[in-house]
C-alpha positions as CSV (number, residue, x, y, z in Angstrom):
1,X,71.3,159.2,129.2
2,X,71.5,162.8,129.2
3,X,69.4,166.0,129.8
4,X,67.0,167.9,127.4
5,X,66.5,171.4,127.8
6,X,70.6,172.3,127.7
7,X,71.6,170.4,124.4
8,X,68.2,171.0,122.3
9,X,70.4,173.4,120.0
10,X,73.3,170.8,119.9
11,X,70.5,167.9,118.8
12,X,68.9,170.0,116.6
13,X,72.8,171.0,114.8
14,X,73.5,167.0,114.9
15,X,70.6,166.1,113.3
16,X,70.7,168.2,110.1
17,X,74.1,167.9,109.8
18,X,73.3,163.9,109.8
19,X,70.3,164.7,107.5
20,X,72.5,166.7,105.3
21,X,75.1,163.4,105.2
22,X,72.5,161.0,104.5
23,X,71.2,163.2,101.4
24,X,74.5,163.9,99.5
25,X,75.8,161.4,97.1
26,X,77.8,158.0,99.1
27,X,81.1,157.8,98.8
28,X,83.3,156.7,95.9
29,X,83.2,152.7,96.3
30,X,86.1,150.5,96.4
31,X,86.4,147.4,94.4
32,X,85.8,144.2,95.3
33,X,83.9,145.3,98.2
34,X,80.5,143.7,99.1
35,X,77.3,143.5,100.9
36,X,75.8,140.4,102.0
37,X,72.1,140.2,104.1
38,X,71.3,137.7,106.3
39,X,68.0,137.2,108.3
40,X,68.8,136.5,112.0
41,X,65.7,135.6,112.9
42,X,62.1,136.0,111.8
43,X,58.9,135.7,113.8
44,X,55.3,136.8,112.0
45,X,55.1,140.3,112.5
46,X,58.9,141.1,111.9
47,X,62.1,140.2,111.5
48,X,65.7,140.6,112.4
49,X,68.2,141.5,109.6
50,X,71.6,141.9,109.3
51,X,74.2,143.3,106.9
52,X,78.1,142.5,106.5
53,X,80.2,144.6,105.0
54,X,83.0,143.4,103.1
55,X,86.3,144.7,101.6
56,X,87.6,142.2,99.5
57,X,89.5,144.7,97.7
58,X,93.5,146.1,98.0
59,X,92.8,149.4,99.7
60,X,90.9,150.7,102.3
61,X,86.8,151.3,101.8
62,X,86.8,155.0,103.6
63,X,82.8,155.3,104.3
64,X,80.1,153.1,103.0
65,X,76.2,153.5,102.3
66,X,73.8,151.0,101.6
67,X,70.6,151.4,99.7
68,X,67.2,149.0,99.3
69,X,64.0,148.3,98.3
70,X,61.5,147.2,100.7
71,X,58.4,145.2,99.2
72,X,55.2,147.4,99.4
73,X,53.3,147.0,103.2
74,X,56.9,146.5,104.3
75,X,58.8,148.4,106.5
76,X,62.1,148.9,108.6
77,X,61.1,150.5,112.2
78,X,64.8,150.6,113.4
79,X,68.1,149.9,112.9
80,X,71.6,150.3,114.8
81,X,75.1,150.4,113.8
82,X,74.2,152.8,111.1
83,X,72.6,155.9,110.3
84,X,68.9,155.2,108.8
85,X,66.4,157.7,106.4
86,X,63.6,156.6,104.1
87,X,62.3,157.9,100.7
88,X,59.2,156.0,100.1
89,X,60.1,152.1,100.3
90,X,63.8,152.8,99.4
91,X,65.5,152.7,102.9
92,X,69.2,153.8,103.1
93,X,71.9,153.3,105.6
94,X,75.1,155.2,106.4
95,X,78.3,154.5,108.8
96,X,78.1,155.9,111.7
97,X,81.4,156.9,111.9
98,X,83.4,154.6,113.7
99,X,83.0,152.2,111.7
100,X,82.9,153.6,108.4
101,X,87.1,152.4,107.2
102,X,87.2,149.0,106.7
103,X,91.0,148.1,105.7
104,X,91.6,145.3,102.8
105,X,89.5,142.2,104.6
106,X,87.9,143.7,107.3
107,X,84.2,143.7,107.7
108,X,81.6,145.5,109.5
109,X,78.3,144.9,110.4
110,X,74.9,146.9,111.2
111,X,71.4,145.6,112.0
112,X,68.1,146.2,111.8
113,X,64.1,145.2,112.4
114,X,61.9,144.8,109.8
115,X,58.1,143.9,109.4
116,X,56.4,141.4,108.4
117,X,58.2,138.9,108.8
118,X,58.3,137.6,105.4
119,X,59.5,140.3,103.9
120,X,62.9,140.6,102.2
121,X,64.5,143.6,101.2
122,X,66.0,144.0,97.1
123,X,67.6,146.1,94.7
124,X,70.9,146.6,97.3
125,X,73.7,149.0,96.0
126,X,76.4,149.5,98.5
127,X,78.2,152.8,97.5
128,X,75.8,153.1,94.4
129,X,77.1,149.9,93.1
130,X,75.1,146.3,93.5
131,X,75.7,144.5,97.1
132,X,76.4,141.6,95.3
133,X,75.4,138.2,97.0
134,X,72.9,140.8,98.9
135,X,70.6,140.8,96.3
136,X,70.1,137.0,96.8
137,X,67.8,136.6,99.6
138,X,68.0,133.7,101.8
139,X,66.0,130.5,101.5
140,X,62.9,130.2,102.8
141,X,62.4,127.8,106.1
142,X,62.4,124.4,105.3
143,X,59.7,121.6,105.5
144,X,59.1,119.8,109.1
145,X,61.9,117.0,109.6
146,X,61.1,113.5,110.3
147,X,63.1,110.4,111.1
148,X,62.9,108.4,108.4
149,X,65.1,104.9,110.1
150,X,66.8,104.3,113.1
151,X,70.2,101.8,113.7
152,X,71.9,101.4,117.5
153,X,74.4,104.4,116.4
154,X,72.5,106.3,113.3
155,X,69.2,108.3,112.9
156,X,68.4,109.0,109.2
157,X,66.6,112.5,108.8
158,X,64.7,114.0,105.6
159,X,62.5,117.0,105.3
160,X,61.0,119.2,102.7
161,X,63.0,121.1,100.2
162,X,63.5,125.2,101.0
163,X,62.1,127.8,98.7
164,X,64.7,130.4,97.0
165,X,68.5,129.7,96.4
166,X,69.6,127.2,98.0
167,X,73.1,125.8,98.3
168,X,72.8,123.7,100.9
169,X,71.5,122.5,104.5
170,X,72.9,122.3,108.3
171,X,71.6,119.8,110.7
172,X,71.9,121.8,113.7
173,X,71.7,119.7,117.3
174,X,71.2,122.8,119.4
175,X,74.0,125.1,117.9
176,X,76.0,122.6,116.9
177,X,76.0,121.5,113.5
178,X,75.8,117.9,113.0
179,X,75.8,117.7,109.4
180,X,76.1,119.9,106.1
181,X,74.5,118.6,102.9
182,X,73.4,119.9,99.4
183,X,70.2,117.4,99.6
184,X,67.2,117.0,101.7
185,X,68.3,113.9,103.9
186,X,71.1,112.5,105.7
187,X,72.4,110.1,108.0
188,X,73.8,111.1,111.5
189,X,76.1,108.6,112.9
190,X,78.5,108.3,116.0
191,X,75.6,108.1,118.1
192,X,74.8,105.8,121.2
193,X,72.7,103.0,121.3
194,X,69.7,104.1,122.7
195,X,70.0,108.0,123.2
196,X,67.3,110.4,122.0
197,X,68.5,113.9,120.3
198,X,66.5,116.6,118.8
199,X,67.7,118.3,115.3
200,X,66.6,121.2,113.2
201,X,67.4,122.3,109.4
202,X,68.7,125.1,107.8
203,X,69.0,125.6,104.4
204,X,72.0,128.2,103.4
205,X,73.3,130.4,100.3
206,X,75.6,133.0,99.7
207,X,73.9,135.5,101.5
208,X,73.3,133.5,105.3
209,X,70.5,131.1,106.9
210,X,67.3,130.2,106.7
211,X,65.1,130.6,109.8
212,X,65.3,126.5,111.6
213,X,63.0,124.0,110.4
214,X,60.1,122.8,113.4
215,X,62.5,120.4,115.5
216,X,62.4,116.5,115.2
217,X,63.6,114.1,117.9
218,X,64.3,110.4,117.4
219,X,66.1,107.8,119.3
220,X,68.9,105.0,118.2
221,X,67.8,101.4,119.1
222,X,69.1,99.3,121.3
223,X,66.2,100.2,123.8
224,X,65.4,96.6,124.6
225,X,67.5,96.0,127.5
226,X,64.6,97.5,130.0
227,X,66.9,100.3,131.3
228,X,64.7,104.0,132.4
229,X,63.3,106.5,130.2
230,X,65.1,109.5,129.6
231,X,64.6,112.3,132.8
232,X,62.9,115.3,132.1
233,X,63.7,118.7,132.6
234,X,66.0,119.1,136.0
235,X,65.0,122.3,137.8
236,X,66.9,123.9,140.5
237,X,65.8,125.6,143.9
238,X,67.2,126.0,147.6
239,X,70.9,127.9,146.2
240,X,73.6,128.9,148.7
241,X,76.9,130.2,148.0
242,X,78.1,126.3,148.6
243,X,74.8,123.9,147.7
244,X,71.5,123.8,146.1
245,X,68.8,121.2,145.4
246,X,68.1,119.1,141.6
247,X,64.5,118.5,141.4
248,X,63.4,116.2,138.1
249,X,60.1,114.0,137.3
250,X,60.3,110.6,137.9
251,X,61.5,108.5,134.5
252,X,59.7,105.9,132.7
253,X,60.2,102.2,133.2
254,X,61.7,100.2,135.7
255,X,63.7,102.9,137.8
256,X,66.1,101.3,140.9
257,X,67.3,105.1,141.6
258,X,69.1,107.9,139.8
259,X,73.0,109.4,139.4
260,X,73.5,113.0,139.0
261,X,76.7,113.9,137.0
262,X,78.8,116.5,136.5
263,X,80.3,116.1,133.0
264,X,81.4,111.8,133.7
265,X,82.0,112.4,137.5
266,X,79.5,110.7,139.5
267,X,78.1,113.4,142.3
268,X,75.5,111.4,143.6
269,X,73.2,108.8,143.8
270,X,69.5,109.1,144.8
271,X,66.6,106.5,145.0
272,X,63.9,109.5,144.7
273,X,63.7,112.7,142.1
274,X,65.8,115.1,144.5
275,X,69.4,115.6,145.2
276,X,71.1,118.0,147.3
277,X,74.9,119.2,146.3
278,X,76.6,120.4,148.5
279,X,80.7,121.6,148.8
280,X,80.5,123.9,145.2
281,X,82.9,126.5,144.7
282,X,80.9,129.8,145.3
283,X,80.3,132.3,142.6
284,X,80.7,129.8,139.5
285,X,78.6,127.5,137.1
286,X,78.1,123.7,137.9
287,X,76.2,121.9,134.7
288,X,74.7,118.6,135.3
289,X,73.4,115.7,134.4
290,X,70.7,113.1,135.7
291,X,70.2,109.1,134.6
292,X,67.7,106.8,135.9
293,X,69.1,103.4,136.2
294,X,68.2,99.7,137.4
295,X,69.7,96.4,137.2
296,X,69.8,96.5,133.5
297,X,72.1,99.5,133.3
298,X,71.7,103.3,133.1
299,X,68.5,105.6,130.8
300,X,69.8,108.1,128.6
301,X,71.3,111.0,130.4
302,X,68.7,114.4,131.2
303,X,69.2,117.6,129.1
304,X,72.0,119.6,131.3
305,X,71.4,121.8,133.7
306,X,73.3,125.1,134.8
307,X,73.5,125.4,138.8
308,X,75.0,129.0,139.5
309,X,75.9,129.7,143.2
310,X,75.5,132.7,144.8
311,X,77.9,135.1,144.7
312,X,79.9,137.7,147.8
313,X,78.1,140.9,146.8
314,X,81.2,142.7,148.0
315,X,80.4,146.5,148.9
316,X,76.4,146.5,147.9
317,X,73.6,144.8,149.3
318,X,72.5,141.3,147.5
319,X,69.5,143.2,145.9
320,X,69.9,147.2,145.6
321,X,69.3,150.1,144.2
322,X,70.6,152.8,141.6
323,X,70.1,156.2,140.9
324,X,71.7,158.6,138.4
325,X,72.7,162.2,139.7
326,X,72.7,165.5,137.3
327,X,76.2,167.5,137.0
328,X,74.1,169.7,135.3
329,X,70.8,171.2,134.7
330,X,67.5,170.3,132.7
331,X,64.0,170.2,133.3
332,X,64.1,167.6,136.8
333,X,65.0,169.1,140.0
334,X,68.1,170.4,140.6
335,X,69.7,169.1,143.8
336,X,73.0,169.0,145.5
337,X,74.4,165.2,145.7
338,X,74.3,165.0,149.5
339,X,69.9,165.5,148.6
340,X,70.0,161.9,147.9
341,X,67.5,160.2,149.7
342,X,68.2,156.8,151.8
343,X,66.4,155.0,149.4
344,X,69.5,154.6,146.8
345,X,72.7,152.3,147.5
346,X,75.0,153.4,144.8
347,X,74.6,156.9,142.9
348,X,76.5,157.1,139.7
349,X,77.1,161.0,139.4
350,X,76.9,162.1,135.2
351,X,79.4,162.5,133.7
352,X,83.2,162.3,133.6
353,X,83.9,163.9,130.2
354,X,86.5,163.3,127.9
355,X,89.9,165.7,126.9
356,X,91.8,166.1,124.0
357,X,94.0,163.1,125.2
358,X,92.2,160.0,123.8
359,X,91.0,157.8,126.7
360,X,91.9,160.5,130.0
361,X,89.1,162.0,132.1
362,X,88.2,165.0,133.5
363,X,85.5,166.1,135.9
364,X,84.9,169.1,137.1
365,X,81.3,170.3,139.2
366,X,79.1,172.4,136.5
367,X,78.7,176.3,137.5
368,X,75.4,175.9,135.8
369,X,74.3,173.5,138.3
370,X,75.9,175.1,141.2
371,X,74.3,178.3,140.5
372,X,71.1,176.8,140.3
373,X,71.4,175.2,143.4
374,X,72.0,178.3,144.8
375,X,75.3,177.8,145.7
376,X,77.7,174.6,145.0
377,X,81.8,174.2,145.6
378,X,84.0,171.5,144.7
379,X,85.0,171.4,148.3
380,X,81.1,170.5,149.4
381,X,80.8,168.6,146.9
382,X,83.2,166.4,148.0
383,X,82.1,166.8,151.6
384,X,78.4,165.4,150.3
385,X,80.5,162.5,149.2
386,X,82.1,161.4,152.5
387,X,78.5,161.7,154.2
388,X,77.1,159.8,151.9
389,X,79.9,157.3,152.8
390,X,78.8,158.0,156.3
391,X,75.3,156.7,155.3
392,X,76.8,153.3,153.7
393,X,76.0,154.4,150.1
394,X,78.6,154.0,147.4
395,X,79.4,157.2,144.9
396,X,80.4,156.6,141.2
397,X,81.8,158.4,138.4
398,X,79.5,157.3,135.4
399,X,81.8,158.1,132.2
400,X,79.8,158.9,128.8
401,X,75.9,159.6,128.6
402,X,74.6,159.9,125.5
403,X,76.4,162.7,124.2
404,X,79.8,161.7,126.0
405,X,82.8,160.9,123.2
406,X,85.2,159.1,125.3
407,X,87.0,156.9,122.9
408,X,89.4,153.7,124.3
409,X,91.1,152.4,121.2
410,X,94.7,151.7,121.7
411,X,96.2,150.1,124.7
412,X,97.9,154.0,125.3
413,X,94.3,155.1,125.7
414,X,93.4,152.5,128.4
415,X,96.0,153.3,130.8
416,X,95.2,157.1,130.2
417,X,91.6,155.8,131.2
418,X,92.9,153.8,134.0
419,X,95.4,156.5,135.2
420,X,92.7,159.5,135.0
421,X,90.1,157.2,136.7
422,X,92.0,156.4,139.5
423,X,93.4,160.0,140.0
424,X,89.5,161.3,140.1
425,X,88.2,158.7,142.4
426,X,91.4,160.1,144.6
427,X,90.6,163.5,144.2
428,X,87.3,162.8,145.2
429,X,86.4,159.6,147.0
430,X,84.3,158.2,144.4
431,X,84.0,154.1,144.9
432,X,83.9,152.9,141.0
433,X,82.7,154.1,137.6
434,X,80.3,153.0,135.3
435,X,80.2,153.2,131.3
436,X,77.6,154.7,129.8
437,X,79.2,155.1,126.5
438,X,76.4,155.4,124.0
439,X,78.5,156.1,120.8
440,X,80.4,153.2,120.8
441,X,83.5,151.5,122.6
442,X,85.8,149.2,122.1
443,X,85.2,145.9,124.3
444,X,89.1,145.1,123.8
445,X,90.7,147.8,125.1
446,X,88.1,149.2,127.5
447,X,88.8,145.8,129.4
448,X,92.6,146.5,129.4
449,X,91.7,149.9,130.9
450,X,89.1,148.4,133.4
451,X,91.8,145.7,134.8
452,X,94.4,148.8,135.0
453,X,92.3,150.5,136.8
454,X,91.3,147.2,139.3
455,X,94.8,146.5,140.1
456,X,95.3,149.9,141.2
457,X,92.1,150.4,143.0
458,X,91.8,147.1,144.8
459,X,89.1,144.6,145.0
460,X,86.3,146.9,146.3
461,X,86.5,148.8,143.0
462,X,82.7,148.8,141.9
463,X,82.2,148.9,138.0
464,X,79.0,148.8,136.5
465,X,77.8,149.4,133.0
466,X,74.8,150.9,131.3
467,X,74.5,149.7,127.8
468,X,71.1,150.3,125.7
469,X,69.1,147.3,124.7
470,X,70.5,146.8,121.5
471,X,73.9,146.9,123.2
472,X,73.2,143.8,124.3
473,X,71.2,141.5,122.2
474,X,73.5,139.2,121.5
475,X,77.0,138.4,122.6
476,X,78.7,139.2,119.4
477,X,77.5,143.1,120.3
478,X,81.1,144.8,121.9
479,X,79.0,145.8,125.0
480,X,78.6,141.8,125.6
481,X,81.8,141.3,124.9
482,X,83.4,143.7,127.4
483,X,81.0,142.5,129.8
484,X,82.1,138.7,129.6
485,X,85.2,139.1,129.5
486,X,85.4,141.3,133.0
487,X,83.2,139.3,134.3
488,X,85.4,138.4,137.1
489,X,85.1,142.0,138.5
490,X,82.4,143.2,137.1
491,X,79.4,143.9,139.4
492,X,76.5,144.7,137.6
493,X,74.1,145.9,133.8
494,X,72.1,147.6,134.3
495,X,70.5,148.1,130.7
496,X,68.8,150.8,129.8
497,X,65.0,149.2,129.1
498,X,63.7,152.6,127.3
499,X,64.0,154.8,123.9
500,X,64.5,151.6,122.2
501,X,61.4,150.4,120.6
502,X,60.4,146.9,120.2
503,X,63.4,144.6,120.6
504,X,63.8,140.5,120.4
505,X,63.5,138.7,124.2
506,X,65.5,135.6,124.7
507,X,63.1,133.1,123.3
508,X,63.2,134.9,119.8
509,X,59.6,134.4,119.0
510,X,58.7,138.1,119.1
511,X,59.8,141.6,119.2
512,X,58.4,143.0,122.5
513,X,57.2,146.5,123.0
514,X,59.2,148.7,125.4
515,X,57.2,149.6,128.9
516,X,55.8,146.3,129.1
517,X,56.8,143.5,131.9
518,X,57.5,141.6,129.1
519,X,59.8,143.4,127.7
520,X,61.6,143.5,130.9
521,X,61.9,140.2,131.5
522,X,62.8,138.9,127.9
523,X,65.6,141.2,127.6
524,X,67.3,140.4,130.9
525,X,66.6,136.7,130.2
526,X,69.2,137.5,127.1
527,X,71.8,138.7,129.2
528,X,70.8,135.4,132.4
529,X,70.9,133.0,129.9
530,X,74.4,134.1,128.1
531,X,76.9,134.2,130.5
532,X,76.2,136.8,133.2
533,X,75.3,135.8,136.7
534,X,72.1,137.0,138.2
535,X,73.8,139.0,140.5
536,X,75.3,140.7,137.7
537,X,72.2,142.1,136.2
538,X,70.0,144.7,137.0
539,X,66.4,146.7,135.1
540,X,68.0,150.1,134.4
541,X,64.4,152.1,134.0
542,X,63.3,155.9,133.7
543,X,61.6,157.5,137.2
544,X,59.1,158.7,135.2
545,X,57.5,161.1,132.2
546,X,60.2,163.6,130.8
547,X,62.7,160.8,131.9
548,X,62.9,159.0,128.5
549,X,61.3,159.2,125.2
550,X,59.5,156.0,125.6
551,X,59.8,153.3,127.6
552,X,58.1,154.9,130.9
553,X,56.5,152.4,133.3
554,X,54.7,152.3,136.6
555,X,57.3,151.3,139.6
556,X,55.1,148.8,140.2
557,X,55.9,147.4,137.2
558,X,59.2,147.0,137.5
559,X,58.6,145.6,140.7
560,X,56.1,142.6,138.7
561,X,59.5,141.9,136.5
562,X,61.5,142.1,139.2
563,X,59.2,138.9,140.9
564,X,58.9,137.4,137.6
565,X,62.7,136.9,137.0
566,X,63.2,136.1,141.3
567,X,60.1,133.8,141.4
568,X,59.0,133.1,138.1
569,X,55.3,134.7,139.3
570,X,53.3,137.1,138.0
571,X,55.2,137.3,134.9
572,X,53.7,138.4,132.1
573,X,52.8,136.4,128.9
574,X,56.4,135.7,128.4
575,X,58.0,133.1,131.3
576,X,61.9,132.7,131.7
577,X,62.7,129.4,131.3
578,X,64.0,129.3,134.6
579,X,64.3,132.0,138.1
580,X,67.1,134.2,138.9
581,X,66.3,134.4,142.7
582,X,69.9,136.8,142.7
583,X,68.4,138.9,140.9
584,X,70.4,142.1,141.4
585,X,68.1,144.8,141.9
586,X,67.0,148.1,139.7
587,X,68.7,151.7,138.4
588,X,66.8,154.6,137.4
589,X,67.4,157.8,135.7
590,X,67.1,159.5,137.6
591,X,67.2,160.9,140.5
592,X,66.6,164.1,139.8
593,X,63.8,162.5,137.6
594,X,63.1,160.6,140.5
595,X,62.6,164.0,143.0
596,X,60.3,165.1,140.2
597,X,57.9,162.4,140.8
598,X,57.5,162.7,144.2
599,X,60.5,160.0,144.9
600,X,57.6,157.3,143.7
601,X,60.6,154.8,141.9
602,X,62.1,154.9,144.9
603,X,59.6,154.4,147.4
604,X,58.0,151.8,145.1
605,X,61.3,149.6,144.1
606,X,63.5,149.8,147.0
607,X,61.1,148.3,149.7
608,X,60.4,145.9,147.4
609,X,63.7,144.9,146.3
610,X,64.2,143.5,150.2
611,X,61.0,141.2,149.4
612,X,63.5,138.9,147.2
613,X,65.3,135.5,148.0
C-alpha cells in the first residue's frame, strides 16, 4: 500500500532499472546447481507452478535466472518470488533480490500461474545452462482408482497407469501417504475391521507430483455384526467462549444412540443427532469425533470435526473496523489524523520507515503533508492521538507499505525492531503496529522481534498484519509462517484482496478473479481453514477507484462476503465448507481514499459489521 502521485518518478526509475536487469546476460552459473518444476495444482483453465532452486554445488550460487518455453496458446499471467518479462513464448524469471544467494545446499523457491491447465512449460536453462530434472515434466493425472478386494484389515487398490515419466505412485489418505509404489496397485493394510477410508493417487518423478487421481472409498469387512453406518458430516452451531452444539444426520442401521469423542475420550453420549459441549477451554481448537452404536457394538467413527471457541477480543470490538491514514500526500484527501470519522476502530497510520540500522524505526510527521493540511505539528499530532483514545479508537504504527525496506534478519535486528517500536509507541501513544512489508521479511526473526516487543509492551499490545494475497496462499509462504507461529498474540490479517489478479481459493478448483465475492471468500477460507482463528482474520479492501489498480468493489460487496463467511448466505458460487460466525471484521485503504468517496466504505461496512453473530 502506498500513494501514487509522489513516487511516480521513483516507479518509473525502478522499473527500467528492473527492465534493464532482466535484459542483460544472467549470471555466471554455478555447478551442480539445478532447477526442478513442479505443478501444484492444476484446474482447466490454469495452473499453479512452482520452481526449486537448487545448489548442489561447493560455493555459493550469487543470482539466478530462469528461462522457458511455453507451448503456443499458452501463457504465464503472473508470478511471485521473482522478477518476470516475456519475449514471445519464452518467459524468463530473475531473483528478486533477497533471495538471489543460495549457499552450498540451500534452495529457493518462486511461483507462478499459468493457463491452460495442461500446459507444461520446456526448454528450461537456469543461468543459461539446462534446469536439469526441470525439463522432465511431471506425469500426467492418473486413471480413477477402484477397490479391487476387501479383507477385515486390508483394501486392495488399482487404477490406471499415468502418462509421462513416471517413477512411481503415492496413495495419499488425505495428506497422508499411505503407500509408495512403482506399479499401479497395492495393498493397504493395518486397517480396522469394518472402517471405510477414502484414497487418491499420485504418480511422481524427478521433477514433483501429478495432480490426485478422482478419490475412491472402500470399507474392510467385518460389517456383519449389525453395528450403525458410518455418521455423516458433523456441523457445528451455537459457539460460546466455553460450549457449542454438534449437529450430524442420523446413521444407517440399527442405532441405540451416539458417543461424541475427543481423540479416545468419551465426551458424551446422546440418544438423538445433537450434543451440546460444554466446559472447553476458550480461545482454542477441540476436534471431534461421533459413532453410532447399539447392542452390537460401536459404527465407524464420523470424519473429525474442528470446534474453535470464541476468543476475548481484548482492546477491539468482536467485529470492527480498519482504516489506513496517509503520513503523506497523493491524490485522496489530505486530512489531519484527529479527521477520522467514528466509523473506524483502529487506524494504522503509514508508515514507520526504516534507518540505516537494520531492523530500528523511525517516524517522523511529513512536512509535505503538514503543509498541505495547512498547518500540522508533531505536538498535535500527538494530541489527535489521545482524542482519538478519548473516542475508544486504537492508533497504530503500520511499518512498510509497498515501498517500505525494513529488513529483520538477524536476531540483532529484532530487538532493534523491538526497542525502536516500543520507544515510538512511547513517544507517541500509539497502541500496536502492523506489518505491511511488501518486499519480503523474514517470519523467523520478525517473530523474535514481535515477542520482544510483547513482553515490553504488555498484553494489550495490538499487532496486525497486512500481507498481499499471494503472501498467504499457503502456509509454506513466510507471511503464514510468521503468522502461525505468533498466533498467541496475534490479533488480526487483514489481506490485502486487490492488485493481485486471479489467485487459487481454498477448494483449489479454480483461480478466482479479484473484485468478486468469490474471491473474497475463497481466499479467507485459506487462511480459516489453516490455522488462524476467525477472529484472527479480516477482508483488507480498497475504499474505492484510485485506491488500487484492481481489485475495486462495491462496500456492499464486501458486506455479501462478509455474510457468506458469518452465515454461510448469500455467498457466491463458491461456499466455505463451513461458517466463521467470528469473523473479524474489514480494513480499507484508505481513509483518505475513503474521504474521497464520500466515506461510502465506511458507512456501508461498519453498520453492517454489528449485523454479525
Amino acid at each position: 500500500m502506498r500513494n501514487t502521485r509522489t513516487l511516480i518518478s521513483v516507479a518509473i526509475a525502478v522499473l527500467m532499472a528492473a527492465t534493464s536487469l532482466l535484459l542483460t546476460s544472467g549470471p555466471a552459473a554455478a555447478a551442480a546447481a539445478t532447477a526442478t518444476f513442479t505443478k501444484t495444482a492444476s484446474w482447466g483453465s490454469g495452473f499453479e507452478g512452482r520452481f526449486t532452486i537448487s545448489n548442489g554445488g561447493t560455493t555459493a550460487l550469487n543470482g539466478w535466472e530462469i528461462a522457458v518455453d511455453m507451448p503456443s496458446g499458452a501463457a504465464i499471467s503472473s508470478s511471485w518470488d521473482a522478477l518476470m518479462s516475456r519475449n514471445g513464448q519464452r518467459y524468463v524469471f530473475k531473483n528478486v533480490g533477497w533471495n538471489g544467494n543460495l549457499a552450498p545446499g540451500a534452495t529457493v523457491n518462486f511461483g507462478f500461474i499459468g493457463t491452460p491447465g495442461t500446459a507444461e512449460p520446456s526448454n528450461c536453462t537456469l543461468n543459461g545452462n539446462p534446469c536439469g530434472d526441470a525439463q522432465v515434466p511431471v506425469p500426467g493425472k492418473p486413471g480413477a482408482p477402484t477397490v479391487s478386494s476387501a479383507s477385515g484389515d486390508s483394501l486392495s487398490l488399482s487404477w490406471g497407469a499415468s502418462s509421462g515419466t513416471v517413477t512411481g505412485y503415492r496413495v495419499y489418505e488425505g495428506t497422508a501417504v499411505r503407500a509408495t509404489v512403482s506399479g499401479t496397485s497395492t495393498t493397504i493394510g493395518s486397517l480396522g475391521s469394518c472402517e471405510s477410508h477414502t484414497y487418491t493417487v499420485k504418480a511422481y518423478n524427478a521433477s514433483g507430483e501429478s495432480p490426485a487421481s478422482e478419490p475412491v472409498t472402500g470399507t474392510t469387512a467385518g460389517c456383519t455384526g449389525g453395528v450403525p453406518g458410518k455418521v455423516g458430516t458433523v456441523t457445528v452451531s451455537d459457539l460460546t467462549y466455553t460450549s457449542a452444539v454438534l449437529k450430524w444426520p442420523a446413521a444407517s442401521g440399527t442405532v441405540t444412540g451416539y458417543r461424541v469423542y475427543q481423540g479416545a475420550t468419551l465426551k458424551a453420549t446422546v440418544q438423538t443427532t445433537t450434543a451440546t459441549l460444554s466446559d472447553l477451554t476458550p480461545c482454542a481448537t477441540h476436534t471431534y469425533t461421533v459413532k453410532g452404536y447399539n447392542d452390537n457394538g460401536e459404527g465407524p467413527a464420523s470424519d473429525s470435526v474442528p470446534v474453535v471457541t470464541r476468543c476475548d477480543t481484548g482492546p477491539l470490538p468482536k467485529h470492527f473496523l480498519t482504516g489506513y491514514w496517509h503520513n503523506f500526500v497523493n491524490p485522496a484527501v489530505e486530512m489531519k489524523l484527529g479527521a477520522t470519522p467514528n466509523e473506524y476502530d483502529l487506524i494504522a497510520v503509514a508508515f514507520a520507515e526504516a534507518t540505516s540500522s537494520p531492523g530500528r524505526l523511525d517516524f517522523k510527521l511529513d512536512p509535505a503533508l503538514a503543509t498541505a493540511v495547512g498547518g500540522y505539528t508533531e505536538a498535535e499530532f500527538k494530541a489527535d492521538i489521545a482524542s482519538l483514545h478519548a473516542r475508544g479508537k486504537k492508533v497504530i504504527l503500520s511499518v512498510g507499505g509497498e515501498l517500505g525496506r525494513v529488513q529483520v534478519g538477524s536476531g540483532q535486528a529484532a530487538t532493534a525492531f523491538a526497542d525502536s517500536a516500543y520507544a515510538l509507541m512511547q513517544e507517541y501513544g500509539f497502541d500496536g503496529v502492523d506489518i505491511d512489508l511488501e518486499n519480503g521479511l523474514n517470519a523467523t526473526y520478525m517473530a523474535q522481534a514481535l515477542r520482544q516487543l510483547r513482553a515490553k509492551a504488555g498484553s494489550d499490545l495490538i499487532i496486525t498484519m497486512a500481507p498481499q494475497t499471494i503472501d498467504m496462499q499457503s502456509t509454506g509462504m513466510g507471511y503464514f509462517q510468521l503468522a502461525l507461529s505468533i498466533k498467541d498474540i496475534l490479533t488480526v490479517v487483514n489481506m490485502q484482496y486487490y492488485n493481485s489478479g486471479s489467485m487459487l481459493g481454498c477448494d483449489k478448483n479454480a483461480a478466482y478473479s479479484q473484485g468478486t465475492v468469490n474471491f473474497m471468500t475463497a481466499l479467507a477460507c485459506i487462511q480459516l481453514e489453516n490455522g488462524l482463528r476467525p477472529d484472527q482474520v479480516a477482508l483488507g479492501l480498497p475504499a474505492g477507484a484510485g485506491a488500487a489498480g484492481g481489485g475495486v468493489v462495491q462496500p456492499s460487496m464486501v458486506n455479501q462476503a462478509l455474510t457468506c463467511l458469518a452465515r454461510g448466505t448469500n455467498c457466491g458460487s463458491f461456499v466455505p465448507p463451513r461458517t466463521y460466525p467470528g469473523i473479524r471484521g474489514a480494513m480499507t485503504w484508505s481513509i483518505n481514499w475513503d474521504a474521497s468517496h464520500n466515506w461510502s466504505f465506511s458507512k456501508t461496512v461498519k453498520p453492517h459489521l454489528a449485523t454479525l453473530p
